[in-house]
N, C-alpha and C positions, 0 to 999 in steps of 0.2 A: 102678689106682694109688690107695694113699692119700691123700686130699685134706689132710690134716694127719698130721704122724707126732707122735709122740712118746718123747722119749728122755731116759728116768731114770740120773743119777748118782748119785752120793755125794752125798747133801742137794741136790742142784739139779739140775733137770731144764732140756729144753728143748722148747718148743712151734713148729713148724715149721710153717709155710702149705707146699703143698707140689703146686701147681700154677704149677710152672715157666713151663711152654708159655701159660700164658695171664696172665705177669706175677702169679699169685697171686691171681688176681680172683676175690671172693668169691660161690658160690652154693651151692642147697641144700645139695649133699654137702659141700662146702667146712663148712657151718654145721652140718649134724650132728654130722661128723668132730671140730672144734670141741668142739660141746657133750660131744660122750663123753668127750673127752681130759679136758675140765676138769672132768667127775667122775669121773673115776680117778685125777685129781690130788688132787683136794677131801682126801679121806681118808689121804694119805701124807704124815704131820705130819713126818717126815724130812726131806722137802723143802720148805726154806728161800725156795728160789727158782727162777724160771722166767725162762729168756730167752726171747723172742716174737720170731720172725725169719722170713722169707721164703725159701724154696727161689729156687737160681739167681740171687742176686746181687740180688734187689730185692727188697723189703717188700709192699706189697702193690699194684696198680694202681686197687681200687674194687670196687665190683660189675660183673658180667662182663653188659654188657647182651647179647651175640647169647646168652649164656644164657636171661638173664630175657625176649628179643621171639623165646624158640623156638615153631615152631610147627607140630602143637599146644603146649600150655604142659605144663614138665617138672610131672611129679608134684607135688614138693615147691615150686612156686612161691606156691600159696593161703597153704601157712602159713609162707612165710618170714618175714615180719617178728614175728611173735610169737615162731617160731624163732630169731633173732636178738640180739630182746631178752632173749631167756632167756639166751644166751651171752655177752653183755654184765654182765648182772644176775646170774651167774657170776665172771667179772670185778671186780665192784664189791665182789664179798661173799668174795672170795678172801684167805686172811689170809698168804701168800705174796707173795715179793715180786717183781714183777714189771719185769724189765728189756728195755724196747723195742730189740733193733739196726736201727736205721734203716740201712739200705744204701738208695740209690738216690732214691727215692720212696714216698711213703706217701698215698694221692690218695682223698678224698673220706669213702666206709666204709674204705677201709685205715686213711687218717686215726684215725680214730676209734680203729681196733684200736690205732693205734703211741703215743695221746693215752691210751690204758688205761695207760700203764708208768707204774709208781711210776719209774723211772728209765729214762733215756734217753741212749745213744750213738749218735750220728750221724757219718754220712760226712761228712767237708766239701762233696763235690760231694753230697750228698745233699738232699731238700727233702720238706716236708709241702703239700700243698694241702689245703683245703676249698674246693671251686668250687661247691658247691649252689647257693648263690644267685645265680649265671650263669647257672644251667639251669633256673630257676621252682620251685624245691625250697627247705623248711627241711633244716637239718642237724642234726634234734635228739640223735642218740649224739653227733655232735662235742659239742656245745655242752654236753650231762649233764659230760663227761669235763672241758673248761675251766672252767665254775663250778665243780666239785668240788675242782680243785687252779690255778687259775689265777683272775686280775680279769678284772672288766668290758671292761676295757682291753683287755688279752691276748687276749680271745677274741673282741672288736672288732677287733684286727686280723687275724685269722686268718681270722676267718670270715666279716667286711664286705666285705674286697679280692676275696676268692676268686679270690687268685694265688698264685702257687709261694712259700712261706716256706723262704728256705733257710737253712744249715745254722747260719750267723754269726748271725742273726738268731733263728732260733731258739734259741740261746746266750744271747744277749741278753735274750730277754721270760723266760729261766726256765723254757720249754720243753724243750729237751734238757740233759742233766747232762753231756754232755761232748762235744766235737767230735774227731776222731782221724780220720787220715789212713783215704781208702777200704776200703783192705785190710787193715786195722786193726780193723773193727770188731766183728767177730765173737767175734777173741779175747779185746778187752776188756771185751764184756758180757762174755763167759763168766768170763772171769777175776774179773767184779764179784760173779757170782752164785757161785763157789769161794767168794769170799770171806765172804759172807753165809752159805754155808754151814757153813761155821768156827764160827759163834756159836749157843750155845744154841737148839735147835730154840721152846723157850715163849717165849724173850725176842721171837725175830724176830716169831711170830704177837703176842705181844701188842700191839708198839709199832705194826706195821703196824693191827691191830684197833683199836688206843684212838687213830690218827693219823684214821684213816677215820670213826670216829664220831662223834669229835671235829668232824669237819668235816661229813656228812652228817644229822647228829641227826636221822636216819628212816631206815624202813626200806630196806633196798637197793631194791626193787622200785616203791618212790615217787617214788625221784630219777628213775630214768626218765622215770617217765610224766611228773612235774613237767615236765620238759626234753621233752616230744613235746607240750604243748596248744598245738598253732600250728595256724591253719587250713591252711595249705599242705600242712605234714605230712596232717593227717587225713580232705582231703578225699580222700586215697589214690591208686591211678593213677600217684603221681610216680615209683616205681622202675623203670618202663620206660623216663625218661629221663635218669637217671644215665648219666655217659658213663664211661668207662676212660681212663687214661692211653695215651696212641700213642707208642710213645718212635721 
């Protein structure tokens, strides 16, 4: 099964986590699957926009640790995190505009994926966590994704508490763009990115482009790294104890 699908409309597509059975939890094939999508996107200046959503009703649960503690270790675990950053650093450099549907939970690396959307619809029962710092871990993708569009503030509380930020609340700090009943949510990203797709395919890339540069005045591939110099992060080791959501 495909780890991420992909499916083109009329000016907007949609990008699917697509590991149901395991709440979406993200590992190598998951990050490959990923990276190919968002270069077969890269090039289709048609499309306006992309919803980023979770197969089977939830967004994403984290990195899938009985993945990452298999043993022996899968193939692709040496180079996941360079693999990762690369599909993040994708992401950041994408002139499309990206809308998160939060269903459910968005927990820790989900996090991160659902803090990539230029815009965001969320469930009401739905919630974000960042808990790394409960588990001896920095959270440097979260933390790139809240300075680049969010204060000090904002990403002090999301990411100092490392509890469930739900759905009202995230409303609140300017995190999610709109709250809508559970079984709501799907349609009205989709309906967000129809719309977006309506307008000029140069205008969307530009304002997205000159919104982003405007704020990052460097290269895509800097903010990262900028956002990963913490000792925590680098003394490496720490993705064996990332946990997953248990619903």
């Amino acid at each position: 099964m495909t780890a991420v699908l992909l499916d083109i409309h009329d000016g907007w597509a949609e990008l699917i986590l697509n590991r149901p059975e395991r709440k979406n939890a993200i590992e190598g094939q998951l990050a490959q699957a990923m990276h190919e999508a968002l270069d077969r996107l890269a090039p289709e200046d048609s499309v306006r926009a992309v919803v980023l959503r979770g197969a089977g009703g939830a967004f994403c649960s984290g990195l899938d640790v009985k993945a990452f503690n298999a043993d022996p270790p899968a193939p692709w675990k040496a180079g996941f995190a360079v693999l990762w950053d690369a599909v993040h650093n994708q992401l950041l450099a994408s002139r499309k505009v990206l809308i998160t549907a939060l269903e459910r939970y968005a927990i820790n690396g989900g996090a991160a994926l659902a803090l990539a959307g230029d815009l965001m619809v969320c469930g009401r029962s739905a919630f974000l966590q960042v808990g790394e710092i409960g588990i001896g871990m920095a959270a440097p993708r979260n933390a790139a994704w809240l300075a680049l569009r969010h204060s000090e503030a904002v990403a002090a509380r999301v990411c100092l508490m490392g509890d469930r930020v739900g759905a009202a609340e995230l409303l609140r700090l300017g995190i999610a763009t709109e709250v809508v009943d559970d079984e709501t949510v799907l349609a009205r990203a989709q309906a967000m990115a129809q719309a977006i797709a309506a307008f000029p395919a140069h205008s969307v890339q530009a304002v997205k482009s000159g919104m982003r540069a405007a704020t990052m005045q460097m290269p895509t591939g800097r903010w990262m790294e900028a956002c990963a110099k913490s000792d925590a992060f680098s003394q490496g080791g720490a993705i064996q104890q990332v946990g997953t959501h248990k619903p």
